[in-house]
N, C-alpha and C positions, 0 to 999 in steps of 0.2 A: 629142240625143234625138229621133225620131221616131214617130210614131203615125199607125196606120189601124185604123179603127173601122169594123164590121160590126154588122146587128143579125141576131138568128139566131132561130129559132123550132123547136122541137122537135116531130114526127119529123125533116120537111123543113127545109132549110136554106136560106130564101131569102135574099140576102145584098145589104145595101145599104150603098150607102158615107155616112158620115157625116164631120164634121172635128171633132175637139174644139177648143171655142170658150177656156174657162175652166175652170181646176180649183181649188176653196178646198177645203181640208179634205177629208173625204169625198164632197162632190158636183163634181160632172163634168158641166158644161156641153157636150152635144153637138149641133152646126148639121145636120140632115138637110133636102134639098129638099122641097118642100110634097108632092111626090105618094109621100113614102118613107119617111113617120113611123113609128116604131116605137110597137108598141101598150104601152100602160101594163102592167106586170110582166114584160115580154121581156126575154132576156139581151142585154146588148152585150157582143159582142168588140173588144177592143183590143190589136194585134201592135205589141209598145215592142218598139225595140231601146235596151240604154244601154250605154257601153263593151263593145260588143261582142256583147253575150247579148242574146237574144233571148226574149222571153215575151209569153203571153197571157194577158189583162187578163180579166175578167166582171166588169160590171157589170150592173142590174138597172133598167131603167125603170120611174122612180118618178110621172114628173109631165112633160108636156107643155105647154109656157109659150105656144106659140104668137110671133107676132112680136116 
């Protein structure tokens, strides 16, 4: 399985790369650089490939933990 993780903002798409760190259950640990945080209620995009297929993921910025 692989993942790459975008955050997106609506009209405009500015697009950062982030790495998921940890996934438990419903939350989704993702690492973005200090100057590319995504703001609290943004969508995240995540492009999974698994056996083959390809999809994308939305997720929703809940909470920003800091270091």
């Amino acid at each position: 399985m692989t993942s790459a993780l975008t955050e997106t903002e609506a009209p405009e798409r500015e697009l950062k790369d982030g790495r998921v760190v940890a996934i438990a259950g419903p939350v989704v640990d993702v690492e973005f650089p200090p100057d590319a945080l995504p703001e609290i209620t943004h969508a995240l995009e995540m492009d999974v490939e698994l056996e083959g297929h390809k999809t994308t993921i939305t997720a929703e910025v809940a909470q920003q933990l800091g270091d």
